[in-house]
N, C-alpha and C positions, 0 to 999 in steps of 0.2 A: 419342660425340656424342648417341646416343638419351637419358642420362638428362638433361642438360640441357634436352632439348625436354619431355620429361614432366614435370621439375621445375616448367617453366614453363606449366603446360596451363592454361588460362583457368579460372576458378571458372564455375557457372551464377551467372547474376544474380536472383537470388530474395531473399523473405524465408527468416531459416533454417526448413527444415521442420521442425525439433525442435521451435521455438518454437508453430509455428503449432497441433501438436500438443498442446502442454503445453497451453496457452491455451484452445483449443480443450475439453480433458479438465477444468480445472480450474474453468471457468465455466460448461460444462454440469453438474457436479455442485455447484459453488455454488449454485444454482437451484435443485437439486432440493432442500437441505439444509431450507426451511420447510415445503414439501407434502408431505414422508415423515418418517419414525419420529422424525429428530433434531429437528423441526419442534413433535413432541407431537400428539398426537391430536384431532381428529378429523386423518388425512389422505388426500390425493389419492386420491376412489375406483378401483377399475379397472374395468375393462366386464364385470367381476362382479357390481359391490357393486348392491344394490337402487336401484328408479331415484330412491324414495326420497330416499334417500343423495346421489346424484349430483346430483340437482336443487337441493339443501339444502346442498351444500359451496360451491357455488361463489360464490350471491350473501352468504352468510357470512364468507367468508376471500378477499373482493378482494386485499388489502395482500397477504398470503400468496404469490395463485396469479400477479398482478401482479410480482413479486419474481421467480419461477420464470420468467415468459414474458419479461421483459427480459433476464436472466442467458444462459439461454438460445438467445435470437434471437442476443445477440453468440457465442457460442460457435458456433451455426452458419454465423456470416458468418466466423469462422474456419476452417470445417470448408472452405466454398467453394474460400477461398484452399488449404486445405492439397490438395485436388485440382488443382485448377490447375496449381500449383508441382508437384507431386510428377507429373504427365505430361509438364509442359514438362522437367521434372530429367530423366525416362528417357528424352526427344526429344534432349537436349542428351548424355545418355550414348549413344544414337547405338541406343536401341528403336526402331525403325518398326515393329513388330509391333500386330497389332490388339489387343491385348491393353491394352495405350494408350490407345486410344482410347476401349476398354470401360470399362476404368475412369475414364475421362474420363465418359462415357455416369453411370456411376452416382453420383458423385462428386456430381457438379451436381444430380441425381436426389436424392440423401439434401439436400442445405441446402435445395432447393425444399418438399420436402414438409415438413422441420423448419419451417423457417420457417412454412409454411403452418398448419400444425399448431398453432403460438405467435399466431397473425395470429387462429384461429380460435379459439383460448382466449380470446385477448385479447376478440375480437368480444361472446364468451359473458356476461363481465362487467360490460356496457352495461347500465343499468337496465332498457331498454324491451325487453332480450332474456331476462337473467338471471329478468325477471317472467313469464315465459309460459314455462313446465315443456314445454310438444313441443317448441317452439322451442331451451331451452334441450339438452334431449335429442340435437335433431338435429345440431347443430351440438357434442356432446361427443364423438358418435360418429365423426363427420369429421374431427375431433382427434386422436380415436386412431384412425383410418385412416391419416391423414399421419405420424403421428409414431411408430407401430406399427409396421405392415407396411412402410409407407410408406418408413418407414426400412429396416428392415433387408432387404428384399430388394434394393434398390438397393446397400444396403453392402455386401451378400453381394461382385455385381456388382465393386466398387471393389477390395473384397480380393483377389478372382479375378485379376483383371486387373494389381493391382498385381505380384503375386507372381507370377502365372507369366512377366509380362515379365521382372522383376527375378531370377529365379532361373533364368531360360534364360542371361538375357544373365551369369549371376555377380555381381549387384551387392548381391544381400542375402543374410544367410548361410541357412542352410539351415533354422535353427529358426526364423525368421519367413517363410518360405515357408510351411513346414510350417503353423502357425500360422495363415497367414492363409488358406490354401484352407481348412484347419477352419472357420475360424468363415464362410468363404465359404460352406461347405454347408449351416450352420446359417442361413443368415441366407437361401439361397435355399430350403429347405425351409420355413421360415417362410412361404410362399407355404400353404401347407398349412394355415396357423391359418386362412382364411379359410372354409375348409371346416369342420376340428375343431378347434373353440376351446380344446380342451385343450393343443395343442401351442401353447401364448402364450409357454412358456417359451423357445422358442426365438427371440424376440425379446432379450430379457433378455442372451442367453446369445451373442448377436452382439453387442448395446451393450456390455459392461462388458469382457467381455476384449478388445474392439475398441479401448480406451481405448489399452492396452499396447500393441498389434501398432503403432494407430499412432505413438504416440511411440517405436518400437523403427525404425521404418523411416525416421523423419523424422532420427534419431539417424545410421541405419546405411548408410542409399544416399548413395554419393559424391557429393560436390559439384560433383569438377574429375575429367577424363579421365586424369588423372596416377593419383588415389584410384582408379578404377576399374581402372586394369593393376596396382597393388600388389595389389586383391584380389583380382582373376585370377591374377595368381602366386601368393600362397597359398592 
């Protein structure tokens, strides 16, 4: 009698989280494809390059950094959804653990400050702002607060939480656990670049392998209660 009631265990009602994923990974790097190397040079300074530099790219390459900041923004209005869905999924596989809710916490955390970060690019581009070099300055550096740290200690956050729900309860296998508390530590010690700018790398190094983990989890956490006793048995 039991395999017919799991057979029929209700799906969650979401969009797929694979999707949300994919989408998410494929139009945040579309965006960045004109502002960096494939784009041709001059590109996208970093809060390295002279202020020079910084002040001089941006009222130059409108179309360019305009292209990056739309791609972009929709990419994190899918990043939102892909938090959303993926706590309501571990609510629906039967997580009540705070670990949910943390990453619910950072999830919403990482699109707020994205966005913000694209809102304040965008802002930078305004003639009457891009013309007055402090102005323009201040507002690059709030850009890359939001879309720097900004991002990745809240991701840190997201990963944390995802994975130690989902690898308590058995719902993802054990190399994106692994995985995701990695680049969780990476993305919460990037709290540190605020102090020594030389550890920036450890933003980089949250975003890009971050791409993977999530379309691995958006792939691999069950959809329906029936999926999640198969992968408790194995």
């Amino acid at each position: 009698m039991s395999a017919p009631v799991a057979a029929s265990s209700p799906r969650h009602g979401s969009p797929p989280l694979w999707l949300l994923a994919t989408l998410y990974t494929v139009l945040f790097n579309i965006g960045l494809a004109p502002v960096t190397m494939l784009g041709g040079l001059p590109y996208w300074p970093g809060p390295w390059a002279p202020v020079s530099d910084i002040v001089s790219y941006f009222p130059t390459h409108v179309s360019r950094v305009l292209f990056c900041v739309f791609f972009q923004t929709g990419a994190n209005i899918c990043f939102g959804l892909f938090a959303a869905v993926v706590v309501s999924r571990l609510h629906f596989l039967g997580v009540r653990a705070a670990g949910a809710y943390i990453a619910l916490f950072g999830g919403f955390m990482v699109a707020f400050d994205s966005i913000a970060a694209a809102l304040t690019t965008w802002t930078m581009l305004r003639p009457a702002v891009s013309s007055s070099a402090p102005v323009l300055l201040g507002l690059y550096y709030l850009s890359y607060a939001f879309g720097g740290p900004g991002f990745s200690i809240p991701m840190g956050l997201l990963m944390a939480g995802v994975s130690i729900s989902g690898g308590l309860a058995h719902l993802l296998p054990k190399w994106i656990v692994v995985l995701g508390l990695v680049l969780a530590a990476a993305g919460e010690l990037s709290t540190l670049h605020l102090i020594f700018p030389q550890l920036l790398f450890l933003i980089p190094l949250t975003r890009f392998p971050g791409f993977v983990w999530i379309i691995a989890v958006g792939i691999k956490l069950p959809r329906s209660r029936s999926s999640r006793l198969q992968m408790q048995a194995a």
